[in-house]
N, C-alpha and C positions, 0 to 999 in steps of 0.2 A: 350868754353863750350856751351853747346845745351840745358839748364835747362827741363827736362820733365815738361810740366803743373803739372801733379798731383801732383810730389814732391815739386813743389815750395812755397807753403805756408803751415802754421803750425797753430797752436792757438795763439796768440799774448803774452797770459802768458808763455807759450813754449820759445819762443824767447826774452822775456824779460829773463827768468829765465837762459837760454845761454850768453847774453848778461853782467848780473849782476855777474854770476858765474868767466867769463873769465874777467874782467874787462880791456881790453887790445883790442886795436884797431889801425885802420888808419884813421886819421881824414882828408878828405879832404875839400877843398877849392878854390876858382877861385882867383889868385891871377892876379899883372897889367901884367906879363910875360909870363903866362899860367896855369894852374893846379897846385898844392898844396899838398902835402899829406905829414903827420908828421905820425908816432906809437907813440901813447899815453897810458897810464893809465887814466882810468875815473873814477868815481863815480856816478851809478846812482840814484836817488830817489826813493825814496820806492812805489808810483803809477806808474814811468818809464817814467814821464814827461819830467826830468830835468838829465840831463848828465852835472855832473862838471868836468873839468880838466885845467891844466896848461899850458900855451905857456910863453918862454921866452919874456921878454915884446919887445924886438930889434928884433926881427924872425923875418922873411918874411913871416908866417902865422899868428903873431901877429898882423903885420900891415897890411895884406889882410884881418882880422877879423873887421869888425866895424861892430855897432848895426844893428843887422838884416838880418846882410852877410847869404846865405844861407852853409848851410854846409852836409858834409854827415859822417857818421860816420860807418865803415865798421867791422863788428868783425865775426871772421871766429871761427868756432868751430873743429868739428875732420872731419878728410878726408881719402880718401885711394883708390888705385888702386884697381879695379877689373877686372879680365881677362876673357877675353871671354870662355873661358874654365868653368868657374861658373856654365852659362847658361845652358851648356850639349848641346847645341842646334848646328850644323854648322853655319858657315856665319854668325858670330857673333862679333861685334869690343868690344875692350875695352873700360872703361869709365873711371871714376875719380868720385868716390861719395864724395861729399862734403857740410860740412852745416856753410853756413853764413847769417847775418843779419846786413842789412843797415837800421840806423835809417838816416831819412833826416829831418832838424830843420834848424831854425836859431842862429846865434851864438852872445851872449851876453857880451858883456865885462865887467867884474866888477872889 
């Protein structure tokens, strides 16, 4: 994908409010063997500081998790082919519109 500048960012309350609505993500992490990613369910806090969710405590994301690990949390919203043909225009490719939001934090064990 080839993100256009103009579409890439939103209002921040935009994107928390996708975020909170879908509560469903992939949570990655740099683990000792290479990259990480679980789909989780989250919970996040009501100012969008704090994303709580669950790892089984024996997981290989559990144990790549200690205090402060950095983490990324990806959560995709709606997407959809559009054909060049839309345009009306010749010499026109297709694309893939699509809307996601990466929060990056650190990850806390409690």
């Amino acid at each position: 994908m080839h993100p256009n500048p103009a579409f890439r960012r939103v209002d921040a309350a935009q994107s928390l409010a996708l975020v909170r609505a879908r509560s469903f993500g992939i949570l990655m992490a740099q683990g000792a063997e290479g990259p990480l990613a679980s789909h989780i369910q989250f919970l996040l806090s009501d100012d969008g500081s704090v994303v709580e969710f669950h790892l089984v405590r024996n997981s290989p994301k559990a144990r790549a998790i200690a205090d402060g690990a950095p983490v990324r949390l990806i959560v995709e919203g709606p997407e959809g082919y559009i054909s060049p043909d839309w345009y009306g225009v010749e010499d026109q490719v297709p694309t893939w519109n699509y809307v996601a939001v990466h929060l990056v934090g650190e990850a806390r064990l409690t």
